[in-house]
MIDOSE-1310 file (N, C-alpha, C; in nm, 2 decimals, decimal comma, always signed):
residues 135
xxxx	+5,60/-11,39/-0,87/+5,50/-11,34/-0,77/+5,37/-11,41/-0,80; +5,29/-11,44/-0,67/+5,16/-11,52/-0,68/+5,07/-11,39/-0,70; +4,97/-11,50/-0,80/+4,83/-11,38/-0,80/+4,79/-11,32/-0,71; +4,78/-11,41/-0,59/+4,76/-11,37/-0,44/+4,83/-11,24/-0,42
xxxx	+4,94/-11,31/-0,42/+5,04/-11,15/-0,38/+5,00/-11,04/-0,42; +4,99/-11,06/-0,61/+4,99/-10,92/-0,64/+4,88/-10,88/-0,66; +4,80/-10,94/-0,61/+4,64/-10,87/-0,56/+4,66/-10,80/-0,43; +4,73/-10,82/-0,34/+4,75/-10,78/-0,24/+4,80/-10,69/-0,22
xxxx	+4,91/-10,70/-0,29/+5,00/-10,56/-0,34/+4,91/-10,43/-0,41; +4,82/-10,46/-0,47/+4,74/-10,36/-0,58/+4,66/-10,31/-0,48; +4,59/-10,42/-0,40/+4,49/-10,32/-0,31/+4,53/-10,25/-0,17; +4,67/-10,28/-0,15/+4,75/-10,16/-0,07/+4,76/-10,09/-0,11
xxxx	+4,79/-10,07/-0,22/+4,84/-9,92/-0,28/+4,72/-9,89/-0,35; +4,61/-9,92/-0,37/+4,50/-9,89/-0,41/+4,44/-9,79/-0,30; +4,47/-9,88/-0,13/+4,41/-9,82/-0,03/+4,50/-9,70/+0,00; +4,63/-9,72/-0,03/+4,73/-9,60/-0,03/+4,69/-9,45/-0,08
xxxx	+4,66/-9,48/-0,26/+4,60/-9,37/-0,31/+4,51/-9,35/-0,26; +4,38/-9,38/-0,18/+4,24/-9,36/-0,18/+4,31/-9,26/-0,04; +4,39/-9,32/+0,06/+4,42/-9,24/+0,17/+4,47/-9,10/+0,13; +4,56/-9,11/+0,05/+4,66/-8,97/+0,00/+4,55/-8,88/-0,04
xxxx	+4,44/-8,94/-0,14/+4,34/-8,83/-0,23/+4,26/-8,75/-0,11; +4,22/-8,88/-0,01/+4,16/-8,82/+0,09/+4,29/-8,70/+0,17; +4,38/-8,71/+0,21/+4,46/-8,67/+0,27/+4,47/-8,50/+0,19; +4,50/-8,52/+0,10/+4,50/-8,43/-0,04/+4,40/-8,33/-0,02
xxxx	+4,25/-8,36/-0,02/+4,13/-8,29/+0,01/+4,16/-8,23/+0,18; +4,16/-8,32/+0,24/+4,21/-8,21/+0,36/+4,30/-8,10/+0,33; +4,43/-8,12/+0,27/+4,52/-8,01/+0,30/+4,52/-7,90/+0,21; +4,41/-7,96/+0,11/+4,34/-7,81/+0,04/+4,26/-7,73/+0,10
xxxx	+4,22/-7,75/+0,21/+4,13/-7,67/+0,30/+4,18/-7,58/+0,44; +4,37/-7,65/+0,38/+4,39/-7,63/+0,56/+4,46/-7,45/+0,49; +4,52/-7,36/+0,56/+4,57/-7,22/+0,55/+4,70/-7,23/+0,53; +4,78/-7,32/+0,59/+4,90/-7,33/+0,55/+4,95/-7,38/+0,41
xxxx	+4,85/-7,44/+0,32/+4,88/-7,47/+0,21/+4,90/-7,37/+0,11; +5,02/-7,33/+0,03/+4,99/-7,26/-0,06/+4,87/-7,25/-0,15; +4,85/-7,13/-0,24/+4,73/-7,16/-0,34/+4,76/-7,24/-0,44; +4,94/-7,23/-0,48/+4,88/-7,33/-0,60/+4,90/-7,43/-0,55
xxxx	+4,90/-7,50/-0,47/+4,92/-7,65/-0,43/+4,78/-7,67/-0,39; +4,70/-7,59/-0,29/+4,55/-7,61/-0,31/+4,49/-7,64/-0,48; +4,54/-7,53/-0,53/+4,46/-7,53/-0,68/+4,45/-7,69/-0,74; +4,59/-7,68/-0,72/+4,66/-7,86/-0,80/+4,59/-7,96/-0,71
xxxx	+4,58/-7,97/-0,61/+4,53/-8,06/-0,52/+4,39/-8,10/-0,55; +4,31/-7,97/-0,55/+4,14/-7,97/-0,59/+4,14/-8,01/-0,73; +4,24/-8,01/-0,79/+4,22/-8,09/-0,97/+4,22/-8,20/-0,92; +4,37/-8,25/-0,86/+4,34/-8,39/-0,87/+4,23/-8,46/-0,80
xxxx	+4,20/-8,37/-0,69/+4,08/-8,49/-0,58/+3,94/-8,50/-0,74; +3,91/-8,36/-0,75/+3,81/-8,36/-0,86/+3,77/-8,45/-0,95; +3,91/-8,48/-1,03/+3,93/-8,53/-1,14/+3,95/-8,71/-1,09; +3,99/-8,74/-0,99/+3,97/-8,85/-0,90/+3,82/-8,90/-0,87
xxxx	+3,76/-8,80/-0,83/+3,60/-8,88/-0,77/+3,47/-8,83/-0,89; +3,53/-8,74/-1,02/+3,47/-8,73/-1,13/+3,44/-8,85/-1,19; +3,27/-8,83/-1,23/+3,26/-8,95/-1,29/+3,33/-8,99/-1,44; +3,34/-8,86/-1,50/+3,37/-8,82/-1,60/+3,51/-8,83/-1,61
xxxx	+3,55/-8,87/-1,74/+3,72/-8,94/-1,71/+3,80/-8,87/-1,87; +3,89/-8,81/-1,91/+3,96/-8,79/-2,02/+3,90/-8,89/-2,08; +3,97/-9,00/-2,12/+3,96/-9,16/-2,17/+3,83/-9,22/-2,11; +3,74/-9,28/-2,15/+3,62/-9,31/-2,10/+3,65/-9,46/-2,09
xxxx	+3,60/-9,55/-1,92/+3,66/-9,61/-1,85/+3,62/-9,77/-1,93; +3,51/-9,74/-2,03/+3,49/-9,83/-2,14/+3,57/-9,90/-2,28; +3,66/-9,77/-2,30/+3,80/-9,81/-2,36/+3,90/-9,91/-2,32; +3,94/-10,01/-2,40/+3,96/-10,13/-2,30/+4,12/-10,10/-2,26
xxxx	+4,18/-10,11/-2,20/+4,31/-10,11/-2,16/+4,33/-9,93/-2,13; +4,34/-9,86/-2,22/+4,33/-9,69/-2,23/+4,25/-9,63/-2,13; +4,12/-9,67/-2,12/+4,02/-9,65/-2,03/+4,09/-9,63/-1,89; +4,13/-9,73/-1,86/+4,16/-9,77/-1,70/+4,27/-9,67/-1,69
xxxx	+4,39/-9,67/-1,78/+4,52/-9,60/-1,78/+4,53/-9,49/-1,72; +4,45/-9,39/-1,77/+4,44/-9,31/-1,77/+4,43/-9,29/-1,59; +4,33/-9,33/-1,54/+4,34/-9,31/-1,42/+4,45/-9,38/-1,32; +4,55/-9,47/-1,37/+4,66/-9,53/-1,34/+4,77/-9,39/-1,33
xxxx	+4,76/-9,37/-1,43/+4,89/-9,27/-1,46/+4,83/-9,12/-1,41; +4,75/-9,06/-1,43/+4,69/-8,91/-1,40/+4,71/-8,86/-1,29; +4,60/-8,96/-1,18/+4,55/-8,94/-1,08/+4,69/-8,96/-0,97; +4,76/-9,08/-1,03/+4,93/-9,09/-0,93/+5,02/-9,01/-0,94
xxxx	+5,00/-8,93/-1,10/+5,10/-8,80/-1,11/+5,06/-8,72/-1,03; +4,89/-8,64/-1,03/+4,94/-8,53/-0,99/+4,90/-8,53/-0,82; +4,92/-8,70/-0,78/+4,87/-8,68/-0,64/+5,04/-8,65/-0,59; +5,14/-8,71/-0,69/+5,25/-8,71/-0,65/+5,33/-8,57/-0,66
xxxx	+5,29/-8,49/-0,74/+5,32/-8,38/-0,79/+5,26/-8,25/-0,68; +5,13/-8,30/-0,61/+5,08/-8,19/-0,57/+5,15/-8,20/-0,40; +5,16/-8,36/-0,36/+5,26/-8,42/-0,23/+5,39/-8,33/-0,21; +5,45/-8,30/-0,34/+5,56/-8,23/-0,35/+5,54/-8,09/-0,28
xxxx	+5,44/-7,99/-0,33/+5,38/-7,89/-0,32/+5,36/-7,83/-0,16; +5,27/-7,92/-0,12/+5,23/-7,91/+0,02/+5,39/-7,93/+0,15; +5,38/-7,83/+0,22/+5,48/-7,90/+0,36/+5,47/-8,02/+0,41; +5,54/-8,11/+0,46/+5,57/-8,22/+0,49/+5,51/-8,20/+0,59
xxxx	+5,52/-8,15/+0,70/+5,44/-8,17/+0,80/+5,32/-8,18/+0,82; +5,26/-8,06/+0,72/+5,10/-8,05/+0,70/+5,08/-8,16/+0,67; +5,11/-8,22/+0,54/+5,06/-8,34/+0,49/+5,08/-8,48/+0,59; +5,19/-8,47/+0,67/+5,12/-8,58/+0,77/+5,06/-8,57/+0,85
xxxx	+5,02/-8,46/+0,89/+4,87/-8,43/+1,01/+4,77/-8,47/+0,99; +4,74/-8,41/+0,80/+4,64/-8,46/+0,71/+4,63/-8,63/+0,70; +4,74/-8,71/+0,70/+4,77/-8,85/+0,69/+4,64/-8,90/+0,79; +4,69/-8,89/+0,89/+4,68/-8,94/+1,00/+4,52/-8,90/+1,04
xxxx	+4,49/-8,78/+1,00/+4,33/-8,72/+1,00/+4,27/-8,84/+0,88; +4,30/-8,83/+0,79/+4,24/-8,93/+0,66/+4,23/-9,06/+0,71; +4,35/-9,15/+0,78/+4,35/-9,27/+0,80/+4,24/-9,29/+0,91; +4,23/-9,21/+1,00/+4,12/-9,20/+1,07/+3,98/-9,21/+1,10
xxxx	+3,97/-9,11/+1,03/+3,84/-9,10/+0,92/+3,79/-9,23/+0,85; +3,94/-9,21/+0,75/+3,83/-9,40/+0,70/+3,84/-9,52/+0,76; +3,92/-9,53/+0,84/+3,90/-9,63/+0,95/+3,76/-9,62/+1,00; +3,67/-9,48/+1,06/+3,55/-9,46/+1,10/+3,45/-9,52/+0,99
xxxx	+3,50/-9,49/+0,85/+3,38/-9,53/+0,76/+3,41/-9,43/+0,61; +3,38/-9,43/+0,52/+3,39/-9,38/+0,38/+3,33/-9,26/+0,48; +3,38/-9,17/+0,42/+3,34/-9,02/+0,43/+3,24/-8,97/+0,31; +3,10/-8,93/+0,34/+3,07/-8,88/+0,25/+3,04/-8,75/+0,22
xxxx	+3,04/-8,71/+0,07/+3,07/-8,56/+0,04/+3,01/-8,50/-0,04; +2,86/-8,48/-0,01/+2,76/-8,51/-0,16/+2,75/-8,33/-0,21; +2,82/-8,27/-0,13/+2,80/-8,13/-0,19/+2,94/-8,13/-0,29; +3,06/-8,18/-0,28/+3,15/-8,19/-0,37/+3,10/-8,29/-0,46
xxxx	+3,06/-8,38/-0,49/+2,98/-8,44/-0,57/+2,94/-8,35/-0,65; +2,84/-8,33/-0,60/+2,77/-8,22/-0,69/+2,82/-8,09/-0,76; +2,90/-8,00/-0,68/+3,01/-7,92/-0,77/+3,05/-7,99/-0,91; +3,15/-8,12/-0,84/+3,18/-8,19/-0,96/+3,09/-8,23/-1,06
xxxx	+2,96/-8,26/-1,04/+2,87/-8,23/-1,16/+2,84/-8,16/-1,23; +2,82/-8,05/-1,16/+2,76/-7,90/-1,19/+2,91/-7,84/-1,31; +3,02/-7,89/-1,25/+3,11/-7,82/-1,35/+3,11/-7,89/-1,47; +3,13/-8,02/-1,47/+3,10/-8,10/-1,60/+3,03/-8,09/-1,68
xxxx	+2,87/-8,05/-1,60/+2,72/-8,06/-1,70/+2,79/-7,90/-1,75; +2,84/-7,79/-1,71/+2,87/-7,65/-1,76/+2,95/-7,68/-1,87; +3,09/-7,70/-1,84/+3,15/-7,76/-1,96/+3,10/-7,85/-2,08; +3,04/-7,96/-2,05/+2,95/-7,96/-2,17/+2,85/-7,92/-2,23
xxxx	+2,78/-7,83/-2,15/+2,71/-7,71/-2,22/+2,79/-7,64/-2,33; +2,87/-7,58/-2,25/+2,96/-7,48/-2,37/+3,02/-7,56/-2,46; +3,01/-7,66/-2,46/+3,13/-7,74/-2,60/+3,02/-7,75/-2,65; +2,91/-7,78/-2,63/+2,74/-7,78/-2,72/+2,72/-7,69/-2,80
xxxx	+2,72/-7,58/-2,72/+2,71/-7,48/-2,79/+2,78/-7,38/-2,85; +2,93/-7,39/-2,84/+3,02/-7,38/-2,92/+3,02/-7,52/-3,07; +3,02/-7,62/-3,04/+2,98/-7,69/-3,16/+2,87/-7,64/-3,26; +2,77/-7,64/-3,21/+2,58/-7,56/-3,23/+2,65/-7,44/-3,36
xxxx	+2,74/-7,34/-3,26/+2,75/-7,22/-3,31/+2,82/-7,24/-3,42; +2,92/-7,29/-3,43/+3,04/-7,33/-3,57/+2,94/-7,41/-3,64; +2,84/-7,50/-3,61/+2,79/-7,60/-3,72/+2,68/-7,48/-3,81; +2,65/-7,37/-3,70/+2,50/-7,29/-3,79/+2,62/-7,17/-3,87
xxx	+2,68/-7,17/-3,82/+2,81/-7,07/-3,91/+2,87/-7,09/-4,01; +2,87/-7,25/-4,06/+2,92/-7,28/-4,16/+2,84/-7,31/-4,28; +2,65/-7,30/-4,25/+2,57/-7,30/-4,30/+2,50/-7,24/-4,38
């Protein structure tokens, strides 16, 4: 296979996932989705447009992985979840959409901040609290 190709190949399915995540975010919003498939769904979009990554994207080979393998499990996992039908309504809404243009979403943005900066709050100060406790 030429580099060509499988450059070509990577950013189809690059644009694949970005459609499904987007697709994903819709069908957590729609009523027909179960809760836990919503629940699961809003991890993965979250943890997808998080800047913040398990493995930090600096780690060389590890870094990247992580979002190779995660983000395709549980988009694959949560695909399962959802009805078939819903999720291609959602398809077709998503492909749409970014055909119009990147959708932007700066109040989920910002959730996703807001929960991260909280989370590392409490690991702060749960560390803080164990370091003055052992003192």
């Amino acid at each position: 296979m030429t580099a060509r190709r499988l450059k070509e190949k990577w950013s189809k399915r690059a644009h694949e996932l970005s459609a499904d995540s987007y697709a994903l975010y819709l069908a957590a919003r729609d009523p027909r989705v179960p809760w836990y498939a919503k629940l699961l769904a809003a991890a993965v979009v979250a943890y997808a447009v998080s800047p913040i990554d398990l493995i930090p994207d600096f780690i060389p080979v590890i870094g990247l992985l992580d979002d190779m393998i995660i983000v395709p499990l549980g988009l694959a996992l949560a695909l399962k979840m959802i009805p078939r039908e819903v999720m291609e309504e959602h398809r077709r809404e998503a492909e749409g959409r970014l055909a119009e243009g990147v959708p932007r979403r700066w109040v989920g943005a910002v959730v996703v901040i807001c929960i991260w900066i909280l989370l590392l709050w409490l690991a702060g100060k749960s560390v803080v609290k164990r370091l003055a406790w052992k003192t």
